[in-house]
C-alpha positions as CSV (number, residue, x, y, z in Angstrom):
1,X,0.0,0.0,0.0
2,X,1.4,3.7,-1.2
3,X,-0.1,6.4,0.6
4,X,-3.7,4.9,0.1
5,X,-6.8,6.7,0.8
6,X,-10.0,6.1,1.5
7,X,-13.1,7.9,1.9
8,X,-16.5,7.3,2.2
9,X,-19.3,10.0,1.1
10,X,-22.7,10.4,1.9
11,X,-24.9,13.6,0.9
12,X,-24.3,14.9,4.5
13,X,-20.9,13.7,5.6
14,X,-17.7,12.4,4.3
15,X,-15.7,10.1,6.4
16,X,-11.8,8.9,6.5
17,X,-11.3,5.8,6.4
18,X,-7.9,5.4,5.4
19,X,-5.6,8.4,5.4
20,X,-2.5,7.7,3.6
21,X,-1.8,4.4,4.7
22,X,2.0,3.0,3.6
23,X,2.3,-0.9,4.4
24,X,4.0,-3.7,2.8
25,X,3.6,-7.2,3.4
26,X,5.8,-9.8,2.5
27,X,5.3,-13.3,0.0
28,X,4.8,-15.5,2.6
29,X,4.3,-14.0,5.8
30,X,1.5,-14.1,8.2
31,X,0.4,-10.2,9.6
32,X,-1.7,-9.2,12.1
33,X,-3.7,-5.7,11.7
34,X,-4.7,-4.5,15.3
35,X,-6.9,-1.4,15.9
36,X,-10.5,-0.1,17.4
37,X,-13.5,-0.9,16.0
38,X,-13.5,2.2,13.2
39,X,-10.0,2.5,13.0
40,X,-10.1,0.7,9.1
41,X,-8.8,-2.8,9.4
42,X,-11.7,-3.6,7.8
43,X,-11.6,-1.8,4.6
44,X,-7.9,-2.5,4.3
45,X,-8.5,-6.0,4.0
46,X,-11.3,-4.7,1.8
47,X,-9.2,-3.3,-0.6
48,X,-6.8,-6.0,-0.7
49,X,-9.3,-8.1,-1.2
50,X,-10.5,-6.3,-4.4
51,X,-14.2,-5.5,-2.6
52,X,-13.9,-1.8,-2.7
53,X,-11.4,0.8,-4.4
54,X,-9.0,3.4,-2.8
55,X,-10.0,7.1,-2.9
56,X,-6.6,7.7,-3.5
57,X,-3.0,6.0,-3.0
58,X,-2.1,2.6,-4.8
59,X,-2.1,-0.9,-3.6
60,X,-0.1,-3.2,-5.5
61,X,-0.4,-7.0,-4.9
62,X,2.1,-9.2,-6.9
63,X,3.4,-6.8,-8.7
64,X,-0.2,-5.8,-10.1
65,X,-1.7,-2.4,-9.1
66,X,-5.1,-2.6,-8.2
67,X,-6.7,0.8,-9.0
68,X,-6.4,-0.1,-12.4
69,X,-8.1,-3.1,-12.6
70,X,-11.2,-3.4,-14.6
71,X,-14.4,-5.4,-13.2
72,X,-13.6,-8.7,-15.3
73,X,-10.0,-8.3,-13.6
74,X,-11.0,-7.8,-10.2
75,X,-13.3,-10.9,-10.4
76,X,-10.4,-13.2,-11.6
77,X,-8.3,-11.3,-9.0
78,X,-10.9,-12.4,-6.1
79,X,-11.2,-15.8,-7.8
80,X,-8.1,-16.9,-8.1
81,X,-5.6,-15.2,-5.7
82,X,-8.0,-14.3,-2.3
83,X,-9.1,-16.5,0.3
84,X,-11.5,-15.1,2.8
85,X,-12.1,-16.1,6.5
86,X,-15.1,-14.4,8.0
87,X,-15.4,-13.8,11.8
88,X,-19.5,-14.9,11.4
89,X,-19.2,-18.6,9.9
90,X,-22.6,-17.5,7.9
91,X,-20.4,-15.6,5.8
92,X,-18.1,-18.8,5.2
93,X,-19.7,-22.0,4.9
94,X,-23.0,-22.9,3.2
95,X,-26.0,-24.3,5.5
96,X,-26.8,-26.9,3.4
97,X,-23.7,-28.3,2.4
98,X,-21.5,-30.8,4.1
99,X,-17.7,-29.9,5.2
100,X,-16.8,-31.6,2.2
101,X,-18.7,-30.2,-0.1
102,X,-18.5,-26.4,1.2
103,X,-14.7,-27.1,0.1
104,X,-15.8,-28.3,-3.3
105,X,-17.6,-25.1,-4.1
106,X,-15.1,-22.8,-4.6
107,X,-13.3,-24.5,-6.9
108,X,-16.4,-25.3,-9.3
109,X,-15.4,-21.6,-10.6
110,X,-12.1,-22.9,-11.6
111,X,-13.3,-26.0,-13.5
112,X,-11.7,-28.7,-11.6
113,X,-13.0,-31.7,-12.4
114,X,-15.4,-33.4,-9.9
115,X,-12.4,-36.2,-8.9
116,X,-9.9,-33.5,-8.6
117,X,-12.1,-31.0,-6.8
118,X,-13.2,-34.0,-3.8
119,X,-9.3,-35.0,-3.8
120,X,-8.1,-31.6,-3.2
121,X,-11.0,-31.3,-0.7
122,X,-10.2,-34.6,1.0
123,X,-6.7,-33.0,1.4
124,X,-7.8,-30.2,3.2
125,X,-10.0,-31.5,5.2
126,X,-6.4,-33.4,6.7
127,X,-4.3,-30.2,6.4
128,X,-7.2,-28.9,9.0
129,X,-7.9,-32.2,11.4
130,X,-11.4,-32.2,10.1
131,X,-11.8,-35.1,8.3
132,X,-14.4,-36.9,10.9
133,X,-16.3,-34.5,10.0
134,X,-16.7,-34.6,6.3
135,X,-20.4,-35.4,6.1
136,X,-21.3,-32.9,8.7
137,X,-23.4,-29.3,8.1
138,X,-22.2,-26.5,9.5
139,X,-25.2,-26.7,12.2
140,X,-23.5,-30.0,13.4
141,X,-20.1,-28.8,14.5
142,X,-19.2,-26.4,17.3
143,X,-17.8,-22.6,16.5
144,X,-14.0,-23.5,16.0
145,X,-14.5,-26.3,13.9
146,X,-16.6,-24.5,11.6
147,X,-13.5,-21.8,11.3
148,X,-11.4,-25.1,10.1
149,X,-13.5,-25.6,7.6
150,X,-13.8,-22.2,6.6
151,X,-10.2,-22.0,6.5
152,X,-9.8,-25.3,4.1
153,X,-12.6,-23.5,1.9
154,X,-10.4,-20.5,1.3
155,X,-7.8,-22.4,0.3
156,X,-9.6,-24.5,-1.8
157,X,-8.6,-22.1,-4.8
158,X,-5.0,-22.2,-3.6
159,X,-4.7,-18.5,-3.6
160,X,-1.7,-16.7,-2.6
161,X,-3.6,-13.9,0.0
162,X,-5.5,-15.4,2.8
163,X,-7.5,-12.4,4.8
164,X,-9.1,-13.2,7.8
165,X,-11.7,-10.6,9.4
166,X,-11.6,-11.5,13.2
167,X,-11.7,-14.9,12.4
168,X,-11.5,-16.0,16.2
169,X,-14.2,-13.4,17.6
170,X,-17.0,-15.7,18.0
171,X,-14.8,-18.2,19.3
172,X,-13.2,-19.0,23.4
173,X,-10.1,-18.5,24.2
174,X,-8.3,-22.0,23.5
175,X,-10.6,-22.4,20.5
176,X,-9.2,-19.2,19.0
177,X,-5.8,-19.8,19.9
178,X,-6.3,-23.4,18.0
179,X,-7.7,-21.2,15.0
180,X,-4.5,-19.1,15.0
181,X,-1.9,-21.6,15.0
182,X,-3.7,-23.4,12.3
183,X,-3.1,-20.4,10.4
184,X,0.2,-19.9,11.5
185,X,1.1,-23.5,10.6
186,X,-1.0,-23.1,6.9
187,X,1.1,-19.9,5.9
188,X,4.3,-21.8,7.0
189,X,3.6,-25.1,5.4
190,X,1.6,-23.0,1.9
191,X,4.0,-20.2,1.8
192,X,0.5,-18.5,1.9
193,X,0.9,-14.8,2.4
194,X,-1.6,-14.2,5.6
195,X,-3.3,-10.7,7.0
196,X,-5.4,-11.3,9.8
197,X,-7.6,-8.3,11.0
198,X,-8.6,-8.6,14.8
199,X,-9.4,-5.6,17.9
């Protein structure tokens, strides 16, 4: 990020988001954004996520600057290099799915074949100790296994930015230090470039 600037406008008001924000983070490292509720982590990871524009500023990801993207490219960008983790496991996983098949989903958009797509899903599953629960909905396992899952969906894609919103909020305190280790341990073993946003 290069002095990047956001601001939101309304008729009445215009707000700050971001004011000139310089930040690089490395291929391969795992970054934790701290700050009060308000304070932007979330439209950060919201730009870098290629959800929302800067006002100003540039962000460049791989070597690719974002502000000038057009739609199509900010699709493939989302689909192929982002993985998102969601503090609300709503946001993650579908209701009606299984484990296994919530990880299949993401990667129908990159044509996988149906063999390939349960293998790679199956190996997830291992990279996050879930696989006793394959066949279970989301409604059938407890808070922190659901954030496995949700982590093994975003990396079903294999991208190279994994961006977590408060992904241990919901969860107690040795269930959340489980989550983050499991991250930890993912961005070591993936050489998966990790931001996670957390107050």
């Amino acid at each position: 990020c290069d002095s990047l600037v956001k601001i939101y406008k309304t008729k009445e008001v215009e707000v700050l988001a971001l004011q000139g924000l310089d930040l690089t983070v490395n291929r391969g490292e795992l970054m934790a954004i701290i700050g009060k509720s308000g304070s932007g982590k979330s439209t950060l990871m919201n730009i870098v996520g290629g959800l929302e524009v800067p006002s100003a500023g540039r962000i460049i990801v791989d070597g690719q600057n974002l502000a000038e993207f057009t739609e199509r490219q900010m699709v493939q960008y989302r689909k192929k290099q982002i993985g998102f983790v969601w503090q609300k496991s709503g946001r993650n996983l579908f209701p009606y799915l299984t484990s296994l098949e919530n990880i299949e989903a993401p990667m129908l958009a990159i044509h996988k074949s149906a063999k390939k797509r349960r293998e790679k899903a199956e190996e997830l599953l291992a990279l996050v100790g879930m696989e006793h629960k394959r066949d279970s909905y989301p409604a059938q396992m407890s808070g922190g296994e659901q954030q496995r899952v949700a982590i093994a969906r975003a990396l079903a894609k294999n991208p190279k930015v994994l961006l977590c919103d408060e992904p241990t909020g919901a969860l107690d305190y040795n269930t959340g230090k489980a989550v983050l280790k499991l991250l930890q341990n993912t961005c070591r073993k993936q050489g998966k470039t990790v931001i996670v946003i957390t107050h």
